[in-house]
C-alpha positions in Angstrom: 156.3 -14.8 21.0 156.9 -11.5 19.2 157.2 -12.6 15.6 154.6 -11.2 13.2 153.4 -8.7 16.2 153.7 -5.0 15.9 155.2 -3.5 18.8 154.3 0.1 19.8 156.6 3.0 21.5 154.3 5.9 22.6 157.6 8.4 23.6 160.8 8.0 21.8 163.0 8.9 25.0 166.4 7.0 25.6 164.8 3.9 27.3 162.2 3.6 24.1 165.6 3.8 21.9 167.5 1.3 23.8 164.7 -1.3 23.9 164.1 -0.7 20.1 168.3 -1.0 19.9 168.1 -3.9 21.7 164.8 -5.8 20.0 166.8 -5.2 16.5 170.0 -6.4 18.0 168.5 -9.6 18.9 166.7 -10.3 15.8 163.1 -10.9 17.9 161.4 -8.5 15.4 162.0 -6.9 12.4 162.5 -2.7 12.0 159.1 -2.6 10.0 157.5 -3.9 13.4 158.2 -1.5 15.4 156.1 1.9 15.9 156.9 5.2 17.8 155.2 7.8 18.3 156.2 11.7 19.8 155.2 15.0 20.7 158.6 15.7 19.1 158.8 15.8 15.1 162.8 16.0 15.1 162.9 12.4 17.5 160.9 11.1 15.2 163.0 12.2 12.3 165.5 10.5 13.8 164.0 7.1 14.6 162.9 7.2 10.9 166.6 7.8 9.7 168.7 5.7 12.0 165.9 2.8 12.2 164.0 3.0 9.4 161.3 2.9 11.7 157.5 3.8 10.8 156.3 6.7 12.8 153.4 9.1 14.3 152.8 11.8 15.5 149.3 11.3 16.6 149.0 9.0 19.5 145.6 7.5 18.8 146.5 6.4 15.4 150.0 4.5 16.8 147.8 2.5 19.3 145.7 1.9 16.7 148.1 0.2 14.3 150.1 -2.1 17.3 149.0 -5.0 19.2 152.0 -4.6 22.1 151.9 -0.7 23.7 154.7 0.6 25.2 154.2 3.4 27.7 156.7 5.6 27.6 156.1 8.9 28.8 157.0 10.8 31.7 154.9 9.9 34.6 153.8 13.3 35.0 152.3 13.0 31.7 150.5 9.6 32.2 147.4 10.9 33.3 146.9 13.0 29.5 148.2 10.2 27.8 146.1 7.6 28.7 142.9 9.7 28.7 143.8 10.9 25.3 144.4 6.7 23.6 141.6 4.9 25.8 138.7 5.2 23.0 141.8 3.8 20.5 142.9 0.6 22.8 141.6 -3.1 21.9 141.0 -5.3 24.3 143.1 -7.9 22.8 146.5 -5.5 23.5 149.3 -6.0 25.8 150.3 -2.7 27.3 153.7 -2.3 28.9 154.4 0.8 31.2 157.4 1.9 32.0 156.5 4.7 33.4 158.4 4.9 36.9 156.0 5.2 40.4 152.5 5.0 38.4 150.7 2.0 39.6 148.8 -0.5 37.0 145.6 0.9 39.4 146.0 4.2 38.0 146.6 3.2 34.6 143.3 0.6 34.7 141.4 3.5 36.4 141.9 6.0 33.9 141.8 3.5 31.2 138.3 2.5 32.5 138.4 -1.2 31.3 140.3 -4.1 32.4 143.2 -3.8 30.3 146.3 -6.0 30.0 149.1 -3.7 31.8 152.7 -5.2 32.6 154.0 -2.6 34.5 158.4 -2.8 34.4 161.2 -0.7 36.2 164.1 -1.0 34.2 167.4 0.7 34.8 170.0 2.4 32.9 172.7 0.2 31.9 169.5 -0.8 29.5 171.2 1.7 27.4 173.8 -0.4 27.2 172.3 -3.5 26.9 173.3 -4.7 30.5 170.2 -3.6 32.1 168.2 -5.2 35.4 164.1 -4.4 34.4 161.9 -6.1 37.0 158.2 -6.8 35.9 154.9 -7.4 37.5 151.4 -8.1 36.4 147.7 -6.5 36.9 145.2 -8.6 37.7 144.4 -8.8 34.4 147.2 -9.5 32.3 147.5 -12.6 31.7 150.7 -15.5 31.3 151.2 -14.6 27.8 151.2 -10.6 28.4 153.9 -11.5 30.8 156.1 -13.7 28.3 155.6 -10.9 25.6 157.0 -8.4 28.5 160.5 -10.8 29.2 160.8 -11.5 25.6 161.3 -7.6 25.3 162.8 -7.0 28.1 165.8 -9.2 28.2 167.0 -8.1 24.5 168.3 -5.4 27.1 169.5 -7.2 30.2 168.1 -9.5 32.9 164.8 -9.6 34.1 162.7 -10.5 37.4 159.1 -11.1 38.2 158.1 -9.5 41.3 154.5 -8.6 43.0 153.4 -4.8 42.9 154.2 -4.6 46.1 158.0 -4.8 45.9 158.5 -2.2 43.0 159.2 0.5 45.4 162.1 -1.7 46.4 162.7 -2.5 43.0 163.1 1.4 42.2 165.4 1.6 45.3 167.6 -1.2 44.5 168.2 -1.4 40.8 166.3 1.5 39.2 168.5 4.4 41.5 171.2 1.8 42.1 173.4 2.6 39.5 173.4 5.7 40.4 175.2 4.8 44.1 177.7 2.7 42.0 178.4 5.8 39.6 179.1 7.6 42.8 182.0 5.2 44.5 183.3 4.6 40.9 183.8 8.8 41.1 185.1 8.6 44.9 187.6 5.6 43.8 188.8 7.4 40.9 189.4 10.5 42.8 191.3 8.7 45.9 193.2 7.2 42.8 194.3 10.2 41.9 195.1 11.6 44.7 197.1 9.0 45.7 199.3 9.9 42.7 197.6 8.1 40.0 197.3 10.1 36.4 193.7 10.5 35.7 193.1 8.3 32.7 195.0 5.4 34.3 192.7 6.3 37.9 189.6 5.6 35.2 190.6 2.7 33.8 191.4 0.8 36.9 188.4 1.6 38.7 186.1 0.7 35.6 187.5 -2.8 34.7 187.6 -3.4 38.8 184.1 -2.8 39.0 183.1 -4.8 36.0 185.6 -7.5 36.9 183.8 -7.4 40.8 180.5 -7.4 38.9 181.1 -10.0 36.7 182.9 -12.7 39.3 179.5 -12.7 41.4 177.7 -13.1 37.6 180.0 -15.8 36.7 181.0 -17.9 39.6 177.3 -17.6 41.4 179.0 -17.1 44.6 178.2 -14.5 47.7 179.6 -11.1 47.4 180.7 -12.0 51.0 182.5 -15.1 50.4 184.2 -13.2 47.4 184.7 -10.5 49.7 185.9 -12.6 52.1 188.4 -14.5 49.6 190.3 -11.7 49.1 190.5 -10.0 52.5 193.9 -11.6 54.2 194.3 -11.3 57.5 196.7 -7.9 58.0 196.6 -7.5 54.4 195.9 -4.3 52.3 192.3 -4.4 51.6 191.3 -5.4 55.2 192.6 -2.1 56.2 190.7 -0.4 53.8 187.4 -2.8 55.0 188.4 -1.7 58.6 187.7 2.3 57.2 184.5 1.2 55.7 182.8 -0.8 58.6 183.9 2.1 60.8 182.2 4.6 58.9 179.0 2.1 58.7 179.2 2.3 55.0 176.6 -0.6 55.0 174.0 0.9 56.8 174.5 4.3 54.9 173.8 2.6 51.6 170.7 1.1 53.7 169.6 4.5 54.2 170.0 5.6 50.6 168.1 2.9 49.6 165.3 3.2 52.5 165.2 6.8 51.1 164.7 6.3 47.5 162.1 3.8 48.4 160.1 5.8 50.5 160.3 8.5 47.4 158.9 6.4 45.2 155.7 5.5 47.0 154.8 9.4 47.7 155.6 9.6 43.8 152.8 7.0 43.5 150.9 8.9 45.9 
Protein backbone atom coordinates (compact mmCIF):
# COMPACT_ATOMS: atom_id res chain seq x y z
CA UNK A 1 0.00 0.00 0.00
CA UNK A 2 2.86 2.42 0.89
CA UNK A 3 5.76 0.77 -0.81
CA UNK A 4 7.55 2.81 -3.49
CA UNK A 5 5.22 5.99 -2.36
CA UNK A 6 6.77 9.04 -0.96
CA UNK A 7 5.17 10.15 2.12
CA UNK A 8 5.07 13.93 3.01
CA UNK A 9 5.28 15.70 6.66
CA UNK A 10 4.42 19.39 6.26
CA UNK A 11 5.48 20.25 10.29
CA UNK A 12 7.98 18.26 12.03
CA UNK A 13 6.18 18.58 15.54
CA UNK A 14 6.19 15.45 18.00
CA UNK A 15 3.11 13.61 16.31
CA UNK A 16 4.99 14.08 12.69
CA UNK A 17 8.17 12.47 14.61
CA UNK A 18 6.34 9.60 16.09
CA UNK A 19 4.47 8.59 12.95
CA UNK A 20 7.89 8.86 11.01
CA UNK A 21 9.34 6.65 14.30
CA UNK A 22 6.78 4.44 13.85
CA UNK A 23 6.56 4.01 9.74
CA UNK A 24 10.55 3.16 10.09
CA UNK A 25 9.90 0.82 13.03
CA UNK A 26 7.60 -1.10 11.06
CA UNK A 27 9.53 -1.45 7.98
CA UNK A 28 6.30 -0.02 5.71
CA UNK A 29 8.63 2.47 4.03
CA UNK A 30 12.03 3.21 3.80
CA UNK A 31 13.90 6.67 5.43
CA UNK A 32 14.57 7.90 1.81
CA UNK A 33 10.54 7.96 1.48
CA UNK A 34 9.81 10.06 3.78
CA UNK A 35 9.72 14.05 3.47
CA UNK A 36 9.40 16.90 6.09
CA UNK A 37 9.15 20.09 5.81
CA UNK A 38 9.40 23.26 8.65
CA UNK A 39 9.33 26.79 9.32
CA UNK A 40 12.02 25.68 11.70
CA UNK A 41 15.69 25.12 10.16
CA UNK A 42 17.14 23.48 13.51
CA UNK A 43 13.93 20.60 13.44
CA UNK A 44 14.83 20.00 10.37
CA UNK A 45 18.44 19.61 11.16
CA UNK A 46 17.39 17.16 13.31
CA UNK A 47 15.15 14.96 11.21
CA UNK A 48 18.06 15.05 8.73
CA UNK A 49 20.62 13.69 11.49
CA UNK A 50 18.60 11.30 13.49
CA UNK A 51 16.55 9.97 10.23
CA UNK A 52 18.45 10.58 7.59
CA UNK A 53 15.53 12.09 6.28
CA UNK A 54 15.37 14.42 3.04
CA UNK A 55 14.09 17.82 3.95
CA UNK A 56 12.50 21.38 2.98
CA UNK A 57 12.10 24.28 3.99
CA UNK A 58 9.75 25.48 1.39
CA UNK A 59 6.36 24.02 1.63
CA UNK A 60 5.42 24.16 -2.10
CA UNK A 61 8.36 22.30 -3.23
CA UNK A 62 7.68 19.21 -0.33
CA UNK A 63 4.07 18.88 -1.76
CA UNK A 64 5.53 18.84 -4.84
CA UNK A 65 7.95 15.90 -4.51
CA UNK A 66 5.17 13.42 -2.31
CA UNK A 67 2.22 11.70 -3.41
CA UNK A 68 0.78 11.13 0.47
CA UNK A 69 0.55 14.84 2.51
CA UNK A 70 0.63 14.92 5.86
CA UNK A 71 -0.91 18.01 7.56
CA UNK A 72 0.67 18.79 10.35
CA UNK A 73 0.44 22.14 11.52
CA UNK A 74 -1.20 23.84 14.13
CA UNK A 75 -4.77 24.36 13.38
CA UNK A 76 -4.46 28.00 13.79
CA UNK A 77 -2.07 27.90 11.07
CA UNK A 78 -4.20 25.72 8.59
CA UNK A 79 -5.79 28.42 6.95
CA UNK A 80 -1.98 30.00 5.60
CA UNK A 81 -0.86 26.70 4.97
CA UNK A 82 -3.21 25.43 2.68
CA UNK A 83 -3.66 28.73 0.74
CA UNK A 84 0.06 28.89 0.41
CA UNK A 85 0.46 24.61 -1.22
CA UNK A 86 -3.00 24.70 -3.24
CA UNK A 87 -1.38 25.81 -6.69
CA UNK A 88 1.40 22.84 -5.78
CA UNK A 89 -1.24 19.81 -5.02
CA UNK A 90 -2.05 17.05 -7.75
CA UNK A 91 -5.11 15.67 -7.97
CA UNK A 92 -3.86 12.26 -7.67
CA UNK A 93 -2.55 12.92 -3.78
CA UNK A 94 -3.80 11.60 -0.58
CA UNK A 95 -3.81 14.31 2.03
CA UNK A 96 -3.96 13.40 5.65
CA UNK A 97 -4.82 16.16 8.31
CA UNK A 98 -4.09 15.82 11.55
CA UNK A 99 -4.82 18.96 12.38
CA UNK A 100 -7.23 18.83 15.54
CA UNK A 101 -11.06 20.58 15.18
CA UNK A 102 -10.46 21.67 11.31
CA UNK A 103 -13.08 20.05 9.38
CA UNK A 104 -12.22 18.27 5.75
CA UNK A 105 -14.95 21.28 4.57
CA UNK A 106 -12.60 23.78 5.51
CA UNK A 107 -9.69 22.19 4.12
CA UNK A 108 -11.64 21.41 0.55
CA UNK A 109 -12.93 24.98 0.76
CA UNK A 110 -9.71 26.67 0.96
CA UNK A 111 -8.13 24.06 -1.18
CA UNK A 112 -10.81 25.01 -3.90
CA UNK A 113 -10.87 21.48 -5.59
CA UNK A 114 -12.06 18.20 -4.58
CA UNK A 115 -9.19 16.94 -2.99
CA UNK A 116 -8.52 13.51 -1.27
CA UNK A 117 -8.50 14.53 2.58
CA UNK A 118 -8.51 11.80 5.43
CA UNK A 119 -8.93 13.74 8.28
CA UNK A 120 -7.40 11.59 11.77
CA UNK A 121 -7.47 12.51 15.61
CA UNK A 122 -4.74 10.61 17.07
CA UNK A 123 -3.71 10.74 20.65
CA UNK A 124 -0.53 10.75 22.58
CA UNK A 125 0.51 7.53 23.62
CA UNK A 126 1.27 7.69 19.54
CA UNK A 127 4.47 8.85 20.90
CA UNK A 128 4.85 5.78 22.29
CA UNK A 129 3.70 3.70 19.76
CA UNK A 130 0.41 2.78 21.78
CA UNK A 131 -1.65 5.34 20.30
CA UNK A 132 -5.76 5.27 19.49
CA UNK A 133 -6.04 7.68 15.95
CA UNK A 134 -9.55 7.53 14.67
CA UNK A 135 -10.03 8.35 10.87
CA UNK A 136 -12.82 9.50 8.66
CA UNK A 137 -13.18 10.34 5.06
CA UNK A 138 -14.36 13.50 2.75
CA UNK A 139 -16.60 12.84 0.22
CA UNK A 140 -13.98 12.54 -1.96
CA UNK A 141 -11.44 10.35 -0.76
CA UNK A 142 -11.70 7.41 -1.84
CA UNK A 143 -11.18 3.37 -0.34
CA UNK A 144 -7.65 3.46 -1.18
CA UNK A 145 -6.93 7.02 0.50
CA UNK A 146 -8.47 5.39 3.44
CA UNK A 147 -6.21 2.11 3.43
CA UNK A 148 -3.16 4.42 2.78
CA UNK A 149 -4.36 6.40 6.12
CA UNK A 150 -4.64 2.86 8.46
CA UNK A 151 -1.54 1.59 6.99
CA UNK A 152 0.16 4.78 8.57
CA UNK A 153 -1.65 5.06 11.23
CA UNK A 154 -1.45 1.74 12.99
CA UNK A 155 2.57 1.65 12.78
CA UNK A 156 1.61 3.88 15.90
CA UNK A 157 -1.34 2.16 17.66
CA UNK A 158 -4.96 1.10 16.89
CA UNK A 159 -7.17 2.70 14.67
CA UNK A 160 -11.02 3.33 14.02
CA UNK A 161 -13.21 4.49 11.10
CA UNK A 162 -15.72 6.86 12.22
CA UNK A 163 -18.20 9.49 10.28
CA UNK A 164 -17.32 13.27 10.61
CA UNK A 165 -19.77 13.57 12.71
CA UNK A 166 -18.41 11.65 15.76
CA UNK A 167 -14.83 13.31 15.83
CA UNK A 168 -15.91 15.76 18.41
CA UNK A 169 -16.54 12.70 20.45
CA UNK A 170 -13.47 11.21 19.25
CA UNK A 171 -11.48 14.36 20.56
CA UNK A 172 -13.36 13.93 23.85
CA UNK A 173 -12.83 10.40 24.37
CA UNK A 174 -9.41 9.37 23.20
CA UNK A 175 -7.69 12.63 21.93
CA UNK A 176 -8.03 14.49 25.78
CA UNK A 177 -8.55 11.08 27.41
CA UNK A 178 -5.20 10.39 28.30
CA UNK A 179 -5.06 13.31 29.84
CA UNK A 180 -8.02 12.21 32.57
CA UNK A 181 -5.94 8.98 33.03
CA UNK A 182 -2.69 11.04 33.61
CA UNK A 183 -4.62 12.75 36.25
CA UNK A 184 -5.95 9.63 38.50
CA UNK A 185 -2.47 8.01 37.90
CA UNK A 186 -1.25 11.51 39.81
CA UNK A 187 -4.24 11.35 42.49
CA UNK A 188 -3.37 7.40 43.02
CA UNK A 189 0.21 7.99 43.38
CA UNK A 190 -0.30 10.72 45.77
CA UNK A 191 -3.03 8.77 48.14
CA UNK A 192 -0.09 6.12 47.79
CA UNK A 193 2.00 8.16 49.39
CA UNK A 194 0.22 9.52 51.77
CA UNK A 195 -0.80 6.48 52.96
CA UNK A 196 2.89 5.83 53.79
CA UNK A 197 4.15 4.56 50.58
CA UNK A 198 7.88 5.93 49.44
CA UNK A 199 7.38 7.80 46.24
CA UNK A 200 9.23 5.73 43.74
CA UNK A 201 7.55 2.52 45.01
CA UNK A 202 3.86 4.90 44.93
CA UNK A 203 4.98 5.20 40.96
CA UNK A 204 5.64 2.06 40.16
CA UNK A 205 2.57 0.39 41.51
CA UNK A 206 0.18 2.75 40.09
CA UNK A 207 1.86 2.55 36.54
CA UNK A 208 2.06 -1.30 36.06
CA UNK A 209 -1.71 -1.33 37.73
CA UNK A 210 -2.93 0.82 35.12
CA UNK A 211 -1.18 -0.95 32.24
CA UNK A 212 -2.04 -4.32 33.79
CA UNK A 213 -6.02 -2.90 34.03
CA UNK A 214 -5.44 -1.65 30.53
CA UNK A 215 -4.14 -4.56 29.14
CA UNK A 216 -6.63 -7.35 30.85
CA UNK A 217 -9.70 -5.49 28.92
CA UNK A 218 -7.06 -5.57 25.64
CA UNK A 219 -6.30 -9.13 26.18
CA UNK A 220 -9.21 -11.02 27.57
CA UNK A 221 -11.96 -8.83 25.43
CA UNK A 222 -14.07 -8.73 28.36
CA UNK A 223 -16.30 -5.65 30.00
CA UNK A 224 -14.46 -3.27 32.13
CA UNK A 225 -17.60 -4.04 34.31
CA UNK A 226 -17.46 -7.67 34.46
CA UNK A 227 -13.60 -7.23 35.24
CA UNK A 228 -14.66 -4.73 37.62
CA UNK A 229 -16.98 -6.72 38.91
CA UNK A 230 -14.60 -9.92 39.29
CA UNK A 231 -12.58 -8.35 41.57
CA UNK A 232 -15.02 -6.46 43.81
CA UNK A 233 -15.89 -9.10 46.85
CA UNK A 234 -18.64 -8.54 48.69
CA UNK A 235 -17.17 -6.57 52.14
CA UNK A 236 -13.88 -6.64 50.66
CA UNK A 237 -11.27 -3.84 50.22
CA UNK A 238 -11.88 -2.41 46.83
CA UNK A 239 -15.70 -2.29 47.32
CA UNK A 240 -15.11 0.11 49.95
CA UNK A 241 -13.13 2.16 47.87
CA UNK A 242 -16.00 1.67 44.85
CA UNK A 243 -18.53 2.71 47.57
CA UNK A 244 -16.25 6.32 47.85
CA UNK A 245 -16.31 6.60 44.11
CA UNK A 246 -20.14 6.01 43.35
CA UNK A 247 -20.76 8.40 46.21
CA UNK A 248 -18.89 11.05 44.79
CA UNK A 249 -20.53 10.31 41.23
CA UNK A 250 -17.09 9.81 39.82
CA UNK A 251 -18.89 8.45 36.64
CA UNK A 252 -20.96 11.20 35.81
CA UNK A 253 -18.02 13.69 36.56
CA UNK A 254 -15.78 12.04 33.93
CA UNK A 255 -19.18 12.35 31.75
CA UNK A 256 -19.01 15.94 32.22
CA UNK A 257 -15.32 16.19 31.36
CA UNK A 258 -15.90 14.49 28.49
CA UNK A 259 -19.28 16.51 27.46
CA UNK A 260 -16.96 19.48 28.02
CA UNK A 261 -14.05 18.73 25.85
CA UNK A 262 -16.53 17.85 23.24
CA UNK A 263 -18.46 20.84 23.21
CA UNK A 264 -14.78 22.58 22.96
CA UNK A 265 -13.94 21.10 20.16
CA UNK A 266 -16.93 21.99 17.93
CA UNK A 267 -16.59 25.93 18.87
CA UNK A 268 -12.78 25.15 17.90
CA UNK A 269 -14.26 24.05 14.49
CA UNK A 270 -16.44 26.97 14.59
Amino acid sequence: MLSGRRIGFLGAGNMAEALIRGLLASHLVDAGSILVSDVRAERLQYFRERYSLKSFEDNCSLVAACDILLLAVKPQNMREVLREIKGALRSDQTLISIAAGTPTALIIEELQREARVVRVMPNTPALVLVGASALCLSPHATPEDLEVAKSIFSSVGKVAVVEEALMDAVTAVSGSGPAYVFLAMEALREAGMHLGLPAEVAQLLVVQTFLGAARMVDLTGEDPRTLRERVSSPGGTTLAGLKVLEERDFRGILQEAAEAAAHRSQELAR
